[in-house]
C-alpha positions in Angstrom: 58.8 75.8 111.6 60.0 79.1 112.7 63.4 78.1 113.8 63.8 76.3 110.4 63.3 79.3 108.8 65.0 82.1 111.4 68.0 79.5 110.7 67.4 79.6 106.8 67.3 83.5 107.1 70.2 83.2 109.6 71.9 81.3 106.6 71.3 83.7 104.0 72.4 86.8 105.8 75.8 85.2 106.4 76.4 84.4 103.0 75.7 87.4 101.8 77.6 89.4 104.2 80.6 86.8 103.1 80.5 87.3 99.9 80.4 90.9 100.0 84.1 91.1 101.2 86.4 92.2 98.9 90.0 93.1 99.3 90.5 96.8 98.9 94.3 96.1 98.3 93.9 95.6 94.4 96.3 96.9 91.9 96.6 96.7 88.0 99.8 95.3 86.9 102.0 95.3 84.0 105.7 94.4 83.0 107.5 97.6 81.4 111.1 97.4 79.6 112.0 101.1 79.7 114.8 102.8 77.7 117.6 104.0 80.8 119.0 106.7 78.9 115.3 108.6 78.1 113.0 106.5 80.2 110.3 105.8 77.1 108.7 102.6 77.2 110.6 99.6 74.7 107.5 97.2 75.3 104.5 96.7 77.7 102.2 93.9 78.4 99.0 94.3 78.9 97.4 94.9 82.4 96.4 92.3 84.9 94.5 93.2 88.3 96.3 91.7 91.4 94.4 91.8 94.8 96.0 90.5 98.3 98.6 87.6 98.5 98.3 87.5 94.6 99.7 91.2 94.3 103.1 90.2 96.6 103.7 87.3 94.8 103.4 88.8 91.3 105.8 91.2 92.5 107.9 89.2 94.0 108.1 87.2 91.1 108.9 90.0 88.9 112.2 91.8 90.4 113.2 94.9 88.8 116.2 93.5 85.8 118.8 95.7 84.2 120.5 94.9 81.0 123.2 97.2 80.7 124.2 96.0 77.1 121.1 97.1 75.4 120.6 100.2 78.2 117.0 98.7 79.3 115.3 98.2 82.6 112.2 95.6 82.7 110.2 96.1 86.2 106.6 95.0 87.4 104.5 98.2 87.3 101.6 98.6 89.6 98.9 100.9 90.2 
């Protein structure tokens, strides 16, 4: 009887502990097209939080693009 319940106690610590971890490396996220010759913001969407492996990819999904015909720069914004 006591081990059953030192191992249910056991049990409940541990998943508690786990799920008590969260990554501290969380940023919100946005895509920005930005006027080149003024900087001011053409259009936005709206922000997304990114934590861990989900952050690199998003920004590594989202390279910085220049479009030199209409003078605009659309980049992943994070912070």
């Amino acid at each position: 009887m006591k081990r059953k319940l030192l191992l249910a106690a056991s049990f409940i610590i541990i998943a508690w502990v786990a799920s008590s971890c969260e990554d501290n490396n969380c940023q919100q996220c946005k895509i920005v097209t930005r006027k080149t010759s003024d900087n001011s913001i053409v259009s936005s969407t709206g922000g997304t939080e990114y934590c861990g492996a989900e952050l690199a990819a998003f920004k590594a999904a989202n390279p910085t693009i220049t479009n030199p015909v209409l003078g605009t720069v659309t980049k992943a914004e994070c912070n």
